[in-house]
C-alpha positions in Angstrom: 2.6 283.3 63.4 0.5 284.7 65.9 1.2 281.9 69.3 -2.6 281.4 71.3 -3.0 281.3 75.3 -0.8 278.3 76.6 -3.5 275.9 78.1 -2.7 275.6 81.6 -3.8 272.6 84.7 -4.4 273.1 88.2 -3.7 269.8 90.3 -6.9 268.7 92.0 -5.8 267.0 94.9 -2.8 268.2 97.5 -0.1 265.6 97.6 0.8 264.3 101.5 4.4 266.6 102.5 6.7 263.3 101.3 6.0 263.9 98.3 7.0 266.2 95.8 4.1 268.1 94.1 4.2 268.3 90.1 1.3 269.9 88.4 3.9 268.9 85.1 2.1 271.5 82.8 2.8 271.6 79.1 1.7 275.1 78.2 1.1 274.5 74.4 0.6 277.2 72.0 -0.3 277.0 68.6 0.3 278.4 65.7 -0.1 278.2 61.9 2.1 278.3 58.6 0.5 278.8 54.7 2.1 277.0 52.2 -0.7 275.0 50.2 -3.0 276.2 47.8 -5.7 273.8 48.9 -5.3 274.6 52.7 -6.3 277.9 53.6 -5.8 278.3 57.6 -5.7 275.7 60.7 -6.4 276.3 64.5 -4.7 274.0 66.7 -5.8 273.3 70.3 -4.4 271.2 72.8 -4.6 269.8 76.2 -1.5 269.8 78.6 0.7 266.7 79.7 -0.3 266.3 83.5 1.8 264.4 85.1 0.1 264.8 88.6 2.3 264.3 91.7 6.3 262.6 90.8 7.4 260.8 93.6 11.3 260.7 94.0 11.8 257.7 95.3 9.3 255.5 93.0 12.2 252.8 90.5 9.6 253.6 87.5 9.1 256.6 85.3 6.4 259.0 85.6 3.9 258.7 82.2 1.2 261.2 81.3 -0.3 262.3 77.9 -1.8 265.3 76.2 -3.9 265.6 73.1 -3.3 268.3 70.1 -6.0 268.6 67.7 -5.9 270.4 64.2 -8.9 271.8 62.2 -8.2 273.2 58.7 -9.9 274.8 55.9 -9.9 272.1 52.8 -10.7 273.1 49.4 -9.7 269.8 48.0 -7.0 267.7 47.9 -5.1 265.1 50.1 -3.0 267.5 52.1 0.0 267.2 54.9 -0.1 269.1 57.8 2.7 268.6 60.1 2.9 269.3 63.7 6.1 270.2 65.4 6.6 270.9 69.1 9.4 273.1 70.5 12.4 272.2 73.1 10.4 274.7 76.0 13.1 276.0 78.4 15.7 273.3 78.2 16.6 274.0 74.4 16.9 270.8 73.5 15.6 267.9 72.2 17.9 265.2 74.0 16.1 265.9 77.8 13.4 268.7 78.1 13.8 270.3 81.4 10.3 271.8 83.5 11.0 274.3 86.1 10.1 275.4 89.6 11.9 278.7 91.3 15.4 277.4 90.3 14.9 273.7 90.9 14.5 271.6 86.9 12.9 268.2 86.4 14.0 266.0 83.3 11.3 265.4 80.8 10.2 264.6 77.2 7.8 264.0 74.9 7.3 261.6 72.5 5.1 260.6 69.4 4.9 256.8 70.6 3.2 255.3 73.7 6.6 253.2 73.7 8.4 256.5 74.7 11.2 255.6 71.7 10.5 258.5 69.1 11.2 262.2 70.5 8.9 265.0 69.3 10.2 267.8 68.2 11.0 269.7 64.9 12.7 267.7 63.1 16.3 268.1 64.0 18.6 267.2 67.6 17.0 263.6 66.5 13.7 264.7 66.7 10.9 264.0 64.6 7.6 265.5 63.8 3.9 264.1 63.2 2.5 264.7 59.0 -1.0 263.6 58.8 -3.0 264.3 55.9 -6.2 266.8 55.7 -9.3 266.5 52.8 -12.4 268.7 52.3 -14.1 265.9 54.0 -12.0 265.2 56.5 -9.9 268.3 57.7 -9.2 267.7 61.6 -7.3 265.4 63.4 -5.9 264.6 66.5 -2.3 263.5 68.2 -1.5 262.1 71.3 1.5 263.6 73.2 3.4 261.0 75.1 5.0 262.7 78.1 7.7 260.8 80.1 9.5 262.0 83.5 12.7 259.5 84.0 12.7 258.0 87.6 14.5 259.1 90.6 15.4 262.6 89.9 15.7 264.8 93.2 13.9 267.9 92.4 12.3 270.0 95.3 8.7 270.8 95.8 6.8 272.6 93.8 4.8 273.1 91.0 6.9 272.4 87.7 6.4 273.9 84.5 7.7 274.2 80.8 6.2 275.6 77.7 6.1 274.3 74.2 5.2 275.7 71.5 3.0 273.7 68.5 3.7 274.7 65.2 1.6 273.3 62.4 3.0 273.6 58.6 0.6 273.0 55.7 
């Protein structure tokens, strides 16, 4: 397992002093594990969940998605590759936690634009993406639902977490 570069956002804009500044970064890194015959190796590359700028005092949650995308080597076959992402700093599933200094910022991530199904590995009432790969069609791609619940109190800053993608074939 040999993780890649997390991918990393810079915010393009500077927020006006009310409001708190989050570059919310999901560093993803990637990595690989063999276990069919007929799949030989798969990168994985993603983009970060953004969020932009969270405003405290806004009643609504703070939405934002990320895209992972997997490439494998196909002999033959109709093959599952599943995709599991880490907890990142918090250690669990139930509310991921970004960072800035020592102020934290609830988060999660999800495998459904309703926000209902948490992405994870499997366990803490997680569950993971399977997707299947053929000679003539080994990539695909996953959307990363990323949710910050409303009025938290967090200082300014730039807040960050790190997951790691692990994809199993």
């Amino acid at each position: 397992m040999s993780p890649l570069a997390p991918v990393r956002l810079s915010p393009t804009k500077r927020p006006s002093p009310r409001l708190t500044l989050l570059c919310g970064l999901l560093a993803l890194l990637a990595s690989g594990w063999a276990h069919a015959q007929n799949v030989t190796a798969c990168t994985v590359a993603a983009s970060g969940v953004a969020f932009g700028i969270y405003n405290p005092t806004v009643s609504t949650a703070t939405r934002s998605s990320g895209t992972i995308l997997v490439s494998c080597t196909v002999s033959s076959g109709h093959n599952p590759v599943t995709v599991a992402l880490s907890t990142g700093a918090s250690g669990n599933f139930a509310s991921r936690t970004m960072t800035s200094g020592t102020d934290t910022l609830s988060y999660n991530l999800y495998l459904d634009a309703a926000y209902t199904q948490v992405w994870g590995d499997g366990t803490g009432g997680s569950l993971t993406d399977t997707q299947y790969v053929t000679h003539g069609h080994p990539a695909f791609s996953a959307t990363v639902y990323g949710s910050i619940p409303a009025l938290q109190s967090p200082g300014a800053g730039v807040f960050t977490d790190t997951i790691i993608v692990t994809a199993s074939f």
